[in-house]
N, C-alpha and C positions, 0 to 999 in steps of 0.2 A: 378286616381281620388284621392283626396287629404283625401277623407274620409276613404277609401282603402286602402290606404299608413299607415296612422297613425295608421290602427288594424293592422294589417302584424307584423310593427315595435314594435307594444306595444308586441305582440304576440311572435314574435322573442326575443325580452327582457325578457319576463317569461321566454321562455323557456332555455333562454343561464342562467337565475339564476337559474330554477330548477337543472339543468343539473351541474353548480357550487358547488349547495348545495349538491349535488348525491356525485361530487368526494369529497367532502371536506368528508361528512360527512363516506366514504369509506375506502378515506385514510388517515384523521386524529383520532390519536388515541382513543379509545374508554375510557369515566371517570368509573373507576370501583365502581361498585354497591356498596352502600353502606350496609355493615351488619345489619340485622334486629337488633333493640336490643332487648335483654333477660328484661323480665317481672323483675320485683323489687323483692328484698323477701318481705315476709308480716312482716307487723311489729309489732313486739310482745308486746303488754301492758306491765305492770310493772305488777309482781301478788300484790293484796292487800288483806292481811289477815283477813279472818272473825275472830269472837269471838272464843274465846276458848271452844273446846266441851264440852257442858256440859250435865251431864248424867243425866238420871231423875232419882229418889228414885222407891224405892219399890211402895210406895203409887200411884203415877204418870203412873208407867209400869202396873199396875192391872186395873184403870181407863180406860190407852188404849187398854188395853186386854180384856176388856170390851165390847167395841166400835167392837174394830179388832184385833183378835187373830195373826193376821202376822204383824198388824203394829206395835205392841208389842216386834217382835224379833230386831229393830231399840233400842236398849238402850239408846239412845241421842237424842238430837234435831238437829232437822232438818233446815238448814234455810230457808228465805223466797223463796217461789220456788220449793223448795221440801218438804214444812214442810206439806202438806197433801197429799204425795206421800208415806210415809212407807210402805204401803201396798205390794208398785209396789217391792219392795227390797227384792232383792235373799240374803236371808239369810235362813240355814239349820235350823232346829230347834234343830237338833243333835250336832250340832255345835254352839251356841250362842256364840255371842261378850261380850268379858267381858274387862273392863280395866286391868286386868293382862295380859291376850292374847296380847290385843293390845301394851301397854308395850314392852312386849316379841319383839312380828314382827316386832314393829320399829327399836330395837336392830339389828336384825336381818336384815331388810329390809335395813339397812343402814352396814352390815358384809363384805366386802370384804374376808374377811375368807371363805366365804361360794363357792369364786369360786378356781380351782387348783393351781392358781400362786398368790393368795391375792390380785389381783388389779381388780376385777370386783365385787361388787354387784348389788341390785337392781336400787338403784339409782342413781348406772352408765349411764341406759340408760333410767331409768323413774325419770329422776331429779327433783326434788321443784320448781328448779331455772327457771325451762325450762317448766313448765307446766306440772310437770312430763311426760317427756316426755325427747327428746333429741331434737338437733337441726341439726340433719345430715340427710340425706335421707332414710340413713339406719344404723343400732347400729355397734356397732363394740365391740369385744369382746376380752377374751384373748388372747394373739401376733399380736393384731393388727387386726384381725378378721373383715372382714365386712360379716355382716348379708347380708340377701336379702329384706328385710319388712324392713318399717317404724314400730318404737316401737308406739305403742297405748298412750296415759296419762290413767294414771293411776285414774285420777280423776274420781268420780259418777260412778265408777265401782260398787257399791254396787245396781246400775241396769242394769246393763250390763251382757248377760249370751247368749250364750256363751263365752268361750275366744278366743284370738288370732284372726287374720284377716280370718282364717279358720275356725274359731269355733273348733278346733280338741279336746279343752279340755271343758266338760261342766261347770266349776265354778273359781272361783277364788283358790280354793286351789289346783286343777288341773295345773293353770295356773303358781302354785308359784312355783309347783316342775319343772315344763318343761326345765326353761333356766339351772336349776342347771346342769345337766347331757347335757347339750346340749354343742355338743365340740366346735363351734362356738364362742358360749356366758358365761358359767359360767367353762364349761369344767371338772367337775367332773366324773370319769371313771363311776359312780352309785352314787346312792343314801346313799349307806352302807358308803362308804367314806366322804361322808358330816356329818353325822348323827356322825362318830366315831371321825371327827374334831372339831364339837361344844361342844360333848360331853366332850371330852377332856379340853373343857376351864372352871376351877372350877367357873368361876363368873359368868356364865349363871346359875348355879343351883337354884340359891335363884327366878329363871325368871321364870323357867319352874316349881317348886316348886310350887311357884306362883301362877300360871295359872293354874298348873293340878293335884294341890295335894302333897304333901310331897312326899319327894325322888321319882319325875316323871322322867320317862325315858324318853331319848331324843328320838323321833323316828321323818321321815322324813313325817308322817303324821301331827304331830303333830307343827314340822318347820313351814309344806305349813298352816297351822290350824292357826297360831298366824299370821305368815305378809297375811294373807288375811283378816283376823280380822282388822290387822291394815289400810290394802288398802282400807273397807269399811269405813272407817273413814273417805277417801281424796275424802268431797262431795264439792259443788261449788253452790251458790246462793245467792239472793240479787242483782242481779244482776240490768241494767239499766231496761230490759224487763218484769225482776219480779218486779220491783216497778212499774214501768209503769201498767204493766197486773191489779196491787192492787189496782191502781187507781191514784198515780201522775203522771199527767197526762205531768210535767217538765222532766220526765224522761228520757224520748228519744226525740231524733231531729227528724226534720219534715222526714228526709232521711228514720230515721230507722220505725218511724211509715210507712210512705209508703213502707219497705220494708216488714215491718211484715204482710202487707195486700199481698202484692207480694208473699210474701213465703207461703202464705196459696190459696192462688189462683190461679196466672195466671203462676208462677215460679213449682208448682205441689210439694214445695218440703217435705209438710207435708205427701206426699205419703210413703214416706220411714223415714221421722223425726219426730218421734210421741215420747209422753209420757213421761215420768220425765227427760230423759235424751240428750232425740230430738232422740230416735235411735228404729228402730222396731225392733234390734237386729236379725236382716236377713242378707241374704245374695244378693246381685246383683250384674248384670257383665253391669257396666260402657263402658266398651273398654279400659281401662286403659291398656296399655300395649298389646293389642288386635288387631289384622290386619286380615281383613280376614277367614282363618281357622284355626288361629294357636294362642297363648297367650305366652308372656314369662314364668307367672305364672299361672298354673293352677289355685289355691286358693282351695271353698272349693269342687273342684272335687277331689282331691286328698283324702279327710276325707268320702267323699258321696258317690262317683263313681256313678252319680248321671250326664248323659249328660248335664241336663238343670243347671248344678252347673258350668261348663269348664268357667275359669275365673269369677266368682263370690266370690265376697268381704263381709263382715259385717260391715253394716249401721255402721259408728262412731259416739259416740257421740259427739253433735252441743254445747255443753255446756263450756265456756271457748275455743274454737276452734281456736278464735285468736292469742290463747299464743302459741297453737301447730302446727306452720309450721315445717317442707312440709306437703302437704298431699298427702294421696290414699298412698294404699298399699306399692307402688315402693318410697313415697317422691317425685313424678315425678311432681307436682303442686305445686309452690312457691308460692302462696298467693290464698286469697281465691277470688279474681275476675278470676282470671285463671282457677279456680275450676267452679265458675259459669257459664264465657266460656264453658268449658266443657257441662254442662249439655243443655248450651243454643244452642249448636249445637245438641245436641241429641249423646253425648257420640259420643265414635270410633265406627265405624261401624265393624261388625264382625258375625259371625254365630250364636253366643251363645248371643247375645246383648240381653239385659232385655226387657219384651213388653213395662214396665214402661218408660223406658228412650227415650224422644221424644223429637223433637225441639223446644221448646219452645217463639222461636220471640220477645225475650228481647230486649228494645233497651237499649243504654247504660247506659242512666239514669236508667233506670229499675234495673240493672245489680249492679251498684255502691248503689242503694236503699236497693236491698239486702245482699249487704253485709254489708253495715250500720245495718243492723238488725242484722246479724249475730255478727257483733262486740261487738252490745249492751247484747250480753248473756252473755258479759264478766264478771262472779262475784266474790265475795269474796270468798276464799280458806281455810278450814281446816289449821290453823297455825299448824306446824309443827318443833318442834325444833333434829337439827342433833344432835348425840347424840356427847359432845365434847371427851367423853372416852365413849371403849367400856368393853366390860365385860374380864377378863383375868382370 
């Protein structure tokens, strides 16, 4: 029947092409996969210098002592953004900031001297240039040394407490002694060895003189006392969100206002970035680096021994963030939508994972809104001049 005939033959024709396409596709060679590409780095603003600090008088520090006895230990002002945050600022009272100190620790903060071979100081790996910070994953030290950690910026550390991604040392001048003796990073056998190398240089005298009184002894307290003095100086404000926040309203793009409503919302990330600095200066385990039962870096279980610590990190500060790629502990996140990623999945999964850290169902738009926010925290910086001679 003719009707019969024509499905048979249409039918036999499928299937002598299925059966074509089967060998072709069998025995001709296979097009090899194309490689995923690698996310962008983030890209770093230009730093733009705020005003030059300036100190208040006597009359001005009593007014605010007045008001606030801690916001008084702030001897400067503050810029837009932080300027009614002194209070939140870890400053000892046994230790006040004076412009001599500070003086001093920049000296010093910028001393290659200070490590065993003269080619490392501080701003080896917490650069001006670089957001104080570096731009490697991880520092690298005398003979070529790579660390394990991403260096911190150095920036609005004057609210920042603990130090280190471990927190192991509580303050900043905890934190100023650590790398000097650390064989990695500054490589001095002790601290007795540093102390008896600056001392040695007659042109610090007039610094420390300075700072702590006629004929002051050099001592390694007194080192980490001045460059932490000076580190609370390197604050960051004025930024696009602090004007916006004040009320112009031109401040930010539509992206970043939408993401500042995202970041206090539906993004959860005010859970962990709170207060002058964006940081609740805690600790949490991300999965960064985390599989399962195991972490490459413990972090602050190692300081705690503290099970619910086993990979857990300190909150960084959100402030200026975009000048400081990579991020997380390892440098293992190249820009900050990759960091978002991150949390937008709900971190690595692992045993020790934070109850905080959850999926959160960004879509992309969302994703790129918050980090428009994030960029806009980017502000003006503590100018900072290197010193062109140092003391001999």
């Amino acid at each position: 029947m003719p009707g019969k005939s024509w499905t048979l033959t249409a039918l036999s024709l499928g299937t002598a092409v299925l059966v074509l396409a089967h060998c072709a596709g069998k025995d001709a060679p296979q097009e090899a996969a194309k490689p995923a590409v690698p996310p962008a780095p983030q890209v770093r603003p230009p730093v733009t210098q705020g005003k030059p600090l300036r100190w208040f008088t006597k009359k001005e520090l009593a007014a605010i002592a007045a008001r606030d006895e801690f916001a008084a230990l702030v001897p400067f002002e503050l810029p837009l953004g932080l300027h009614d945050q002194a209070g939140a600022a870890f400053v000892d009272p046994a230790r006040p900031i004076t412009k001599e100190k500070v003086e001093l620790g920049r000296l010093l903060y910028f001393d290659k001297r200070l490590s065993l071979d003269n080619t490392i100081s501080c701003a080896t790996c917490h650069d001006p240039r670089l957001g104080w910070s570096d731009e490697g994953p991880t520092s690298v030290g005398i003979g070529g040394q790579k660390g394990g950690r991403n260096a911190p910026t150095v920036m609005n550390t004057l609210f920042v407490q603990p130090q280190f991604w471990d927190g192991r040392e509580p303050d900043l001048e905890g934190q100023a002694k650590g790398p000097i003796t650390n064989p990695i990073e500054m490589g001095m056998p002790d601290h007795a060895t540093a102390v008896k190398k600056i001392a040695a240089i007659k042109g610090y005298k007039q610094y420390f003189d300075a700072a702590y009184g006629k004929n002051a002894k050099v001592t390694i307290e007194r080192i980490a006392d001045a460059i932490a003095a000076f580190e609370r100086t390197i604050v960051t404000g004025n930024s696009p969100f602090d004007r916006w926040k004040a009320g112009d309203a031109s401040a930010m793009n539509e992206s970043a206002i939408r993401g500042e409503k995202l970041f206090r919302e539906k993004g959860r990330c005010t859970t962990c970035h709170v207060g002058a600095a964006f940081s609740d200066n805690a600790f949490h385990n991300l999965g960064v680096g985390c599989k399962d039962d195991t972490c490459t870096d413990w972090g602050r279980y190692e300081i705690s021994k503290e099970e619910s610590d086993r990979g857990a990190f300190k909150t960084p500060t959100l402030r200026n963030i975009a000048q400081n790629p990579p991020y997380m502990h390892d440098g293992s996140e190249v820009n900050l939508r990759t960091v978002v990623d991150l949390y937008n999945r709900g971190g690595n999964p692992n045993k020790w994972l934070s109850p905080l850290i959850i999926p959160l169902n960004l879509t992309g738009q969302e994703i790129d809104d918050i980090v428009a926010f994030m960029e806009a925290l980017t502000g003006e910086i503590t100018p900072v001049e290197e010193p062109a001679r140092l003391p001999e």
